[in-house]
N, C-alpha and C positions, 0 to 999 in steps of 0.2 A: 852678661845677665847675672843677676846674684843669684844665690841658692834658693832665697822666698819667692822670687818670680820667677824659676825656671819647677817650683812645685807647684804652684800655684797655675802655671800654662798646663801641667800634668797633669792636673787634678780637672782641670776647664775640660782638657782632652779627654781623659776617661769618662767625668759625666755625660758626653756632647756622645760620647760612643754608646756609653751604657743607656742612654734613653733611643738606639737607636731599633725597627724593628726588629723580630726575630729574624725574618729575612737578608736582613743585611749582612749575614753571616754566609759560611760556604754550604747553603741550602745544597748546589746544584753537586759539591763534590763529595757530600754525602752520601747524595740521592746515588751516585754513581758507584760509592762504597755499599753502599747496598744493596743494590741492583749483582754487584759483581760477587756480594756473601749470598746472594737467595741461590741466582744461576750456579755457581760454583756445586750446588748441595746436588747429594746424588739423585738421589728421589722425592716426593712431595714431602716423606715426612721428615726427611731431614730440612727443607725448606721451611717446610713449620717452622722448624726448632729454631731455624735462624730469626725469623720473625718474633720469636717469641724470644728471644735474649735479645734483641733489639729494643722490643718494649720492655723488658726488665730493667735496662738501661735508661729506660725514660722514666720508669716508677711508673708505668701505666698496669693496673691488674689486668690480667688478663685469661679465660679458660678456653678447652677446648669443650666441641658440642659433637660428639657422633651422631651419623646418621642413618637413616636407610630409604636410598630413593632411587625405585626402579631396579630392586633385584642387586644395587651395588651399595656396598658401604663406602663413608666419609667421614671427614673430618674437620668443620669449620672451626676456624681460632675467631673471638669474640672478645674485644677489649671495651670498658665503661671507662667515659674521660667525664663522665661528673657534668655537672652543672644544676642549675635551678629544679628543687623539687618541685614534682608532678606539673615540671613543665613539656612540650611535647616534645617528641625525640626525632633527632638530625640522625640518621644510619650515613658511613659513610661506608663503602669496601671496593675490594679487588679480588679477583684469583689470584689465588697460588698454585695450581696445579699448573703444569707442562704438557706437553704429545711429550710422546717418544725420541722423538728426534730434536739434537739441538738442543741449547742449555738452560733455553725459553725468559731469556733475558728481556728481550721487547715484548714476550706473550708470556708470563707477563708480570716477570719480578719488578719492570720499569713503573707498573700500575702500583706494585705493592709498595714499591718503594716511595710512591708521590705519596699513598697515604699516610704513609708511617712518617712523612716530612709535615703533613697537613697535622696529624695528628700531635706532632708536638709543639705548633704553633696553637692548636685549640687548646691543649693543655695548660700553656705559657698562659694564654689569656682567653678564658672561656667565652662562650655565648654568652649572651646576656638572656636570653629567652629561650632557649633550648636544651636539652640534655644531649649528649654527643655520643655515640658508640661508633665503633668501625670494626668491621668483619673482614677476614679473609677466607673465600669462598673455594672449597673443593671441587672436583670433577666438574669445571664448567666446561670443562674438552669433553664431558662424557654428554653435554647436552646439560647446560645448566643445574645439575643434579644441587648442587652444596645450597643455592638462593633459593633453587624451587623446595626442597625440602625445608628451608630456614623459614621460607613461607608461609607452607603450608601447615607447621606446627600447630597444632590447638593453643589457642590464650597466648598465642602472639603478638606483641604490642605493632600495631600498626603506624609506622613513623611517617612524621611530618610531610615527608621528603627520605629518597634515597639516594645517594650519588654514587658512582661506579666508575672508578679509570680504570682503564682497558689499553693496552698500547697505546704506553707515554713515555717513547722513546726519545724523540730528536724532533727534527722542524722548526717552524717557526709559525706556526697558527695552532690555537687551541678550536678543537673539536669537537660541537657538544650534541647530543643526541636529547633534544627537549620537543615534547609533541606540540610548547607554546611556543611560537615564534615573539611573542610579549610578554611582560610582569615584571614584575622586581629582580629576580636572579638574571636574567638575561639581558634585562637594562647595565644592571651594573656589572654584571661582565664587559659587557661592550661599551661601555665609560670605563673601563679598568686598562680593557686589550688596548686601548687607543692612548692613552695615556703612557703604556709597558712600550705600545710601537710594534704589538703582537698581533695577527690575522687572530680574529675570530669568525667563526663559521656555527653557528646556531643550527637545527634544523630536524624532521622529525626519522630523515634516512641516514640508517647506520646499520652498521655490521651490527647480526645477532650477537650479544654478548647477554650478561647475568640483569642487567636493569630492566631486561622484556618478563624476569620473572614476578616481579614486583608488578609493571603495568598489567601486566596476562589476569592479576588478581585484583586492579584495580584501584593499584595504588601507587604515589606519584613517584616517580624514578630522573633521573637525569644521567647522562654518561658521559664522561671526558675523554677523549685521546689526545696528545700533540704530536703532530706531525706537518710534513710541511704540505703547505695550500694546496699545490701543485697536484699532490696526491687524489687528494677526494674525492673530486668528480672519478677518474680510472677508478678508483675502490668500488664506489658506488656501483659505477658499471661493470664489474666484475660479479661483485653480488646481486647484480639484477641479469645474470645470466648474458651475458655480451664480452667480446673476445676484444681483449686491450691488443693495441700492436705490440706497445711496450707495456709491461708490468709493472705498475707502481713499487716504490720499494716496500714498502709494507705488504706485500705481496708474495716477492720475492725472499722476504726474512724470517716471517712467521711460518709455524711448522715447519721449517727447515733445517740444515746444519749449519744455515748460515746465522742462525737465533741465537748469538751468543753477544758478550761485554761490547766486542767488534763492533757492531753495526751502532749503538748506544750512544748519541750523541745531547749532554745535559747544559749544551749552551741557553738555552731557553727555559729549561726549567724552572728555573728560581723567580721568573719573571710569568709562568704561566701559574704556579700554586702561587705569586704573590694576588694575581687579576683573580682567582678563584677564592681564595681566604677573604678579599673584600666583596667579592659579589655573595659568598654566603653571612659575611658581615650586615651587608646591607637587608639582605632577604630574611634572619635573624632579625632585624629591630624591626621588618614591616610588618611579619608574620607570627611575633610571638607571644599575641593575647586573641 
């Protein structure tokens, strides 16, 4: 092969790569580098800090927001990724807070870390009808304290939509906590999961988490976890007050010692934020006039 056609195959190779998507990069060994800097941190505010040089890394602005809710103070971090003036606003978040015990990698630096992988694919290539922010929510161990105050604010913009991962550790089925069983986001999730070869499970029962503060006030929320199918129904039944023989592992890892990098499995991640980045793609071009 000459030296013209051996640059020339290079150059084919590089463009054929460079138009390839953001995803097709090591989404999942990130997600996993970063799940292992949140957990790692002592306490929530050194967790912050790790989030927040993550996004300084990405060029994303970012502040924090103190609060006071219910006798306790907080600290949500609140990042703007821009998009279309006075178009309506996409909120995407996670907790950052832990319990006490355990390094609260699956509860739920795994949630924080899907966002801050989501968040640099909307940054890469914005909404086309939407404005995008994402929040990392404090004391939701404390009883939802960081969304319901983020809510309750006076002359707070009320978004389109809020999405919320919550233990996004391991599995193989995406988990979504939506009161429609129909619509755009839920179509095209389930033309996404099927396509990825990923369980999805739509539905309106789910562990309490931060998206019931948003419904509680009557505005639209959605929730994600990935874990494996097998799980859910046991969860479900767990939180509906009923004695598993066996414990789902989700059960078994959160609030525990056993909440640590350990239990973290990101074989499917890259393929569950890829089915979720196109089903808010798609929900994006139905819902933005």
């Amino acid at each position: 092969m000459t030296d013209i056609r051996r640059r020339l195959r290079a150059a084919l190779f590089l463009s054929m790569f460079a138009s390839l998507p953001a995803w097709a990069d090591d989404v999942s060994g990130r997600w996993l580098t970063q799940v292992t800097v949140v957990s790692a941190s002592s306490d929530t505010a050194a967790r912050g800090d790790a989030i927040g040089r993550r996004l300084d890394a990405l060029g994303i602005a970012w502040k924090r927001e103190d609060f006071q809710q219910d006798g306790q103070s907080g600290t949500n971090l609140v990042a703007d990724l821009g998009g279309p003036a006075k178009a309506p606003l996409l909120l995407i978040g996670a907790h950052y807070d832990r319990v006490d015990v355990g390094h609260g990698a699956t509860d739920n630096a795994s949630g924080v870390s899907a966002v801050l992988e989501l968040a640099q694919a909307l940054k890469a290539r914005p909404l086309a009808h939407h404005r995008v922010q994402i929040a990392f929510w404090d004391l939701e161990e404390k009883g939802l304290l960081g969304s319901r105050a983020w809510v309750a604010t006076e002359g707070r913009e009320q978004p389109a939509l809020y999405v919320n991962f919550d233990v996004f550790g391991w599995g193989d089925t995406l988990w979504m906590m939506t009161p429609a069983s129909e619509g755009t986001l839920v179509d095209a999730l389930r033309t996404a999961s099927g396509r990825e070869a990923l369980g999805f499970r739509p539905g309106d029962k789910y562990p309490p988490t931060d998206h019931l503060a948003f419904l509680k006030a009557g505005w639209p929320a959605v929730s994600f976890s990935l874990v494996g199918g097998d799980e859910i129904d046991p969860i479900l039944a767990v939180f509906g007050g009923d004695k598993a023989a066996q414990l789902p592992k989700v059960m078994q890892v959160i609030h525990s010692e056993r909440d640590t990098t350990a239990e973290v499995d990101g074989d499917r991640v890259d393929d569950a934020l890829r089915v979720i980045e196109q089903g808010l793609r798609a929900w994006d071009a139905r819902h933005g006039h």
